[in-house]
N, C-alpha and C positions, 0 to 999 in steps of 0.2 A: 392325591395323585398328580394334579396340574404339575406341583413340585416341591409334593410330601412327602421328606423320609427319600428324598428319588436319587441319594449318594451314600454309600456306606459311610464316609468323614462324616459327613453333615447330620447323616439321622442319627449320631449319639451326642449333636449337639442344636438341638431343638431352637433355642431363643436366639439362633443364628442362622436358620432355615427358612429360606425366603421361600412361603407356599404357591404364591399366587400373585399378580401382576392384572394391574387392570387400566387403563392408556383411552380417554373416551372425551369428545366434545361436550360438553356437560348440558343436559338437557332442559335445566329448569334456569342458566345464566349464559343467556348468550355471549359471546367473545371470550370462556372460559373451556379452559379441558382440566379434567378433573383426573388426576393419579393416583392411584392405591397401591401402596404396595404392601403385603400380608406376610407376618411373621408367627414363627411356632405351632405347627401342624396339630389339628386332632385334637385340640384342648377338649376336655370332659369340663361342663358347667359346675361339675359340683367338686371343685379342683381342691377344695382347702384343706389342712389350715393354711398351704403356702400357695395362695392363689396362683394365677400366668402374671407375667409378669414382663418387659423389656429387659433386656441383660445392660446392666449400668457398664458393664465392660466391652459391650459393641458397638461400632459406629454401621449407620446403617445409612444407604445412598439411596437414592434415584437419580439416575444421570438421563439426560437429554443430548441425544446429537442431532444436532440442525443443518450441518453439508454433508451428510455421506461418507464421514470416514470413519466413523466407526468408533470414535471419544466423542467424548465428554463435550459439549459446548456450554451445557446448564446442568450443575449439578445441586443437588438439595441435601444436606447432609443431616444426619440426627445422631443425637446426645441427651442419653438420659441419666438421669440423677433419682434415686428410690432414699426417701428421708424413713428413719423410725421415730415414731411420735412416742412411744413408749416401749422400753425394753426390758421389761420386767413383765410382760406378757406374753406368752403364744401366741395370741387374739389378734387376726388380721386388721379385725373392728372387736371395739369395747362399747359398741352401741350403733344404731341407725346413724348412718349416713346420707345425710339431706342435703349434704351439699358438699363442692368440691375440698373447698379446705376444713369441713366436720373434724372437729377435734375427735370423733369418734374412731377416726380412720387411722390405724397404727402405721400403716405401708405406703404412705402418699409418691408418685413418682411425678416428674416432673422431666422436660426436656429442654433441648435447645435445637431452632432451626437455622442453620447458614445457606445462606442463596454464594454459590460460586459463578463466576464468567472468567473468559480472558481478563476482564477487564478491572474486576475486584470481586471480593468475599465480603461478604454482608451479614451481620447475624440479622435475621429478619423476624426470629420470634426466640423472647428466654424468659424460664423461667413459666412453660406455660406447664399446666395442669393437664395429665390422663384420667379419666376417671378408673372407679371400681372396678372388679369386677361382677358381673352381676350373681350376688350371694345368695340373695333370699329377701322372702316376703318382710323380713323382720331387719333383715340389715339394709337391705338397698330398695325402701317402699317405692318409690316412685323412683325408678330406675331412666327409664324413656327420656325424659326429664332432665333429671341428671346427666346421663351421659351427654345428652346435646348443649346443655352446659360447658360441655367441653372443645364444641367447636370452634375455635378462636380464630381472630383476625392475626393476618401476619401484617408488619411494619412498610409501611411506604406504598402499600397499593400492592403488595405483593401476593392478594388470595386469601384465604383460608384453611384452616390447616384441622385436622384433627388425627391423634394417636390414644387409641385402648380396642379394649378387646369387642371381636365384631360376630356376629354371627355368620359360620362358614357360609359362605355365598358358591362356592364349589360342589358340584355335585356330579356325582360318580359311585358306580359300583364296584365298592374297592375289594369286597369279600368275592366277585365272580370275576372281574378282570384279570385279578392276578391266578385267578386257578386254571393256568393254561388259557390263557386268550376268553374265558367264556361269557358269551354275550346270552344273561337269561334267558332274554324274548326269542332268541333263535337259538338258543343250543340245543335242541331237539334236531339242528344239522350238524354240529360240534364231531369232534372223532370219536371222544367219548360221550355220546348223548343223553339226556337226561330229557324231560319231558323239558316243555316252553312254560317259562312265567313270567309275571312280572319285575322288570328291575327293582333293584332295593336300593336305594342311596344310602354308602356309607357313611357321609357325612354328616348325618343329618342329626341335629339337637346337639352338635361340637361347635365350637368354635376357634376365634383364631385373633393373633393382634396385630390391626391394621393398623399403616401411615397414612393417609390419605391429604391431599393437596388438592384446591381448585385452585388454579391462578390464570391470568390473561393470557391469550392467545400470546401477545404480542412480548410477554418475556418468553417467550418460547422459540421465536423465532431467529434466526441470523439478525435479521436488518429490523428487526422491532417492530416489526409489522400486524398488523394483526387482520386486514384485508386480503383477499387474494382473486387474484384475476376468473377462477374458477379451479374446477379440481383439478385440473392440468398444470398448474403452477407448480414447479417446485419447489419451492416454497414453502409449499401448505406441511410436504412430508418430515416424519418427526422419525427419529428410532428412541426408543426406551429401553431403557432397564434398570433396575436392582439390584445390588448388593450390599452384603453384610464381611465386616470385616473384625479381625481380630489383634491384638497386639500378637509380635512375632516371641516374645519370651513368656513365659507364667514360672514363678517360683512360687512354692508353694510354704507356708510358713507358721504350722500350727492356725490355720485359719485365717492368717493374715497374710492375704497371696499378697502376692508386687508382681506386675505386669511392665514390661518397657519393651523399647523397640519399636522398629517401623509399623504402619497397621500392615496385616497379611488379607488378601481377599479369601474367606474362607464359603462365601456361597454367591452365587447369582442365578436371577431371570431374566428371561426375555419372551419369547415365546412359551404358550403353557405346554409341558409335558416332551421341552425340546430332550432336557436331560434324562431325564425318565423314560422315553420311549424310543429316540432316537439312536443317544449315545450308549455304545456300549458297556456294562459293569465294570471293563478295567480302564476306563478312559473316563468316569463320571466324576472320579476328583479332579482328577486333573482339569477337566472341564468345571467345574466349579473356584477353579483357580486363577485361569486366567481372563483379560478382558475380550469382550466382542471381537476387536478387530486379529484374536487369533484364529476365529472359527476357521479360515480356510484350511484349518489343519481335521477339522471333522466332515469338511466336504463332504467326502463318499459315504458317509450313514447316513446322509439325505439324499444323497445320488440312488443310494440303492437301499432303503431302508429296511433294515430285518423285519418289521410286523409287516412289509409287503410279499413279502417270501414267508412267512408263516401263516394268514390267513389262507390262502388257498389249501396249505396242508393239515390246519385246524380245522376247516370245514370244507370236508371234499367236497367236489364237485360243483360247489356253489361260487366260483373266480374263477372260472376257465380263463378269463382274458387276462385275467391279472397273472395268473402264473405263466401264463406264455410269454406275458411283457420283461425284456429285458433290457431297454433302456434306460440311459439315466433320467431319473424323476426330477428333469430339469422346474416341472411346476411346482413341488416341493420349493427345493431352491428358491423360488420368485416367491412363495410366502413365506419362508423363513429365513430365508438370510440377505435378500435384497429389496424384496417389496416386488409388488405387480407392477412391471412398467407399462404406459401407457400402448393403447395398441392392444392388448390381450382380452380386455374387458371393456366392451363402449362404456365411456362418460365416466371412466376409473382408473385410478393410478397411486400406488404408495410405497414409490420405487424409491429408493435415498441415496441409488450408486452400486458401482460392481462390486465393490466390498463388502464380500460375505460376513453377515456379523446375525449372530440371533440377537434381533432386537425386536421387541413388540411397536412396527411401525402403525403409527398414523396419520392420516391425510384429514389437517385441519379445516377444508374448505368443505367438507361435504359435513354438511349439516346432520343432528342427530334424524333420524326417523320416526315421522308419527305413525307409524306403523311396525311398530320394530318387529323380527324376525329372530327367534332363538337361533337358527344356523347361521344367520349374520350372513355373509357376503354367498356363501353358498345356497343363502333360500331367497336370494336376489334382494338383503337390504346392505347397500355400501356401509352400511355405517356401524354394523358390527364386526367382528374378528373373522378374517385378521384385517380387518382396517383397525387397530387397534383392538380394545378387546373392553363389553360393558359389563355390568356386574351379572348378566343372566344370560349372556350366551355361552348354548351349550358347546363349550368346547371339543370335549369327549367323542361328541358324536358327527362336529364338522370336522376335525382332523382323523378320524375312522373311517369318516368317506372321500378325503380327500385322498389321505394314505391307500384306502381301498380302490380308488382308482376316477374319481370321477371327476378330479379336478386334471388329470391326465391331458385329456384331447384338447385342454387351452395351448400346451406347448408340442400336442403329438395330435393331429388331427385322425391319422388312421387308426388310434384307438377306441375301442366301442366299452365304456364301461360295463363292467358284468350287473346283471339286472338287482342284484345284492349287494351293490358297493350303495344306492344312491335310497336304502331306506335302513340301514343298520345304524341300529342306537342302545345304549347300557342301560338307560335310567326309566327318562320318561319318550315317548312318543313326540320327537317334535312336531311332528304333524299338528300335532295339538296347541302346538307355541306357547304352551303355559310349562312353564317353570317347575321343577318341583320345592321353590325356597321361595319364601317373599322376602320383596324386601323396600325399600323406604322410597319413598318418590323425589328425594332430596339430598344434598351432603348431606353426609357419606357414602348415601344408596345403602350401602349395607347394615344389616338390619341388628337392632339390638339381640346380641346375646341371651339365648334362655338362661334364664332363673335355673341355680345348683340345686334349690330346695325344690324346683321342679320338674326337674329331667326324668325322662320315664324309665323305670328299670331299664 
């Protein structure tokens, strides 16, 4: 749901569906922020014989803008190339795979990284190795292993890089969300009510195929910096995003397509669940087409967001203040398309300028937290989302109470949140700050892929 299947164009074309975006200081390398960005929604583990895969026909981005306008200042480009070892088999593998280049391995993919600036394009990693994906007891024994195999150095100082398939780090109630708004744990208030239970997470035991990058503070920045005065610097703030692009022609030729032409942008992210929740169905391609700095043409679905006009009347009586409220959601706005300017929140700021653009900003000066907080900046830790966004905060349920109204009174003081904007959640109980995914204490953070041979009915 972050940004699965969340455009008509895009969800019939999967290995081009950018799910998930992830933008964080990196906790275990200091002077690093670490970037993920997740392709191909909803993978089932037990995918074969034509496992998940990268599409060798898509160029796939993360861009960085470091003044505020809304492009590109650093962008990372990817290029993959899928070899057959043998073509006289159906057999993804014709035996254990123990290691990256296992002659066992029919379907080997491989990539290329280019670092872009004003200044030059650099391939900075080719030729490097994705691993498997994770098959079974019998093909991919020591999988863990393997895969981390895969994490490779990029060229010149430039971080580390890894791409294959990750176990979804997303989680959400994607079977009761979409059935009219319904939130398990409270729909016993719903219009149509049903008793209260616990969340289910849809995502759980799927997975997904991440890019993930950790590189220096200081290629990230304008002036090369990787120091900052403190959080107030601007400086420190980054905007991110994603996309995945396609050639503009496809001829199709008995099997033997030709693709030519400029690439077309055929998805992006920035913020999770902008397009999905935000943007309306006749505006979601579109929106998926063009870059950041056109968003001021979607302004007013964040000025006046429809799930803020729908929960009051999905759950009567439970938003009285919210359905009274009819100003623009200017604090919207300041998390997603400009950043919190300073001022709003003591000792906090991840403003990057008036240019409204969804992009997942982060403020590199404020350190990760040894305490971290699933709601992230709304359970009072700066250093989760939307200061960027880590692998386990819960999205879902910071932007349902921010939308519901509680981040409100930062830009409207006479508003009094309704007493059900500031503990409603889908999945698990943030209160409890435990996650309902694990996942790894190191690059990639996200956690290996369940086993096909083991996924539960």
């Amino acid at each position: 749901m972050s940004s699965h299947r969340e455009a008509p164009a895009i969800a019939k074309d999967p290995v081009a569906d950018s799910t998930d975006l992830y933008a964080f200081v990196s906790p275990d390398a200091p002077g690093s922020v670490t970037l993920i960005a997740n392709y191909i929604p909803l993978e089932g583990p037990d995918g074969g014989p034509n496992f998940f895969e990268f599409g060798d026909d898509v160029l796939y981005a993360i861009y960085v803008d470091n003044d505020g306008d809304a492009k590109p200042d650093v962008t990372y480009r990817f290029r993959f190339t899928t070899k057959v070892s043998n073509p006289n088999t159906f057999l993804y593998n014709t035996g254990p795979i123990s290691s990256l280049d296992s002659p066992n391995w029919n379907r080997p993919q491989f990539y290329t990284v280019t670092r872009s600036t004003s200044r030059a394009e650099t391939v900075i990693g080719d030729n490097l190795a994705c691993p498997p994906c994770n098959v079974g007891p019998r093909s991919t024994p020591q999988y863990a292993s393997l895969a981390q195999s895969a994490v490779q150095k990029l060229s010149d100082s430039h971080g580390k890089v890894f791409a294959g398939q990750r176990q979804e780090g997303f989680y959400v109630d994607l079977g009761s969300i979409f059935d009219l708004g319904a939130l398990r744990p409270f729909q016993n208030l719903h219009l149509i009510p049903m008793a209260a239970v616990a969340g289910v997470n849809g995502t759980k035991h799927l997975s997904v195929h991440s890019i993930a990058l950790q590189v220096p503070i200081s290629d990230l920045t304008r002036d090369g910096t990787s120091t900052f005065s403190g959080a107030g610097d601007p400086r420190a703030a980054i905007g991110v995003w994603t996309a995945a692009y396609r050639r503009k022609a496809l001829i199709r030729d008995e099997g033997d397509d030709v693709q030519s032409g400029p690439w077309v942008q055929v998805s992006r992210l920035g913020n999770p669940l902008f397009n999905e929740v935000i943007v309306p169905m006749s505006k979601k391609d579109q929106w998926n087409s063009v870059p950041p700095s056109a968003d001021g043409d979607f302004l007013q679905y964040v000025q006046h967001p429809e799930l803020a006009r729908l929960l009051p009347v999905l759950y009567p009586g439970v938003f009285p203040n919210l359905a009274a409220a009819s100003g623009s959601r200017d604090d919207l706005v300041a998390i997603l398309l400009t950043g919190i300017p300073s001022g709003i929140i003591a000792g906090f700021q991840n403003f990057t300028g008036a240019t409204t653009a969804d992009m997942l900003r982060l403020n590199m000066a404020i350190a990760p937290s040894s305490h971290p907080s699933i709601l992230g900046l709304v359970g009072g830790d700066a250093a989760g989302f939307p200061n960027g966004r880590r692998v386990a905060d819960d999205v879902v349920a910071i932007e349902l109470r921010a939308i519901a109204g509680v981040t409100y009174p930062l830009v409207n003081p006479a508003f009094t949140p309704d007493g059900a904007a500031g503990v409603i959640y889908d999945v698990e109980d943030p209160a409890t700050n435990t996650p309902p995914v694990s996942y790894l204490g190191s690059f990639p953070y996200l956690n290996h892929p369940e086993s096909g041979y083991e996924v539960p009915a």
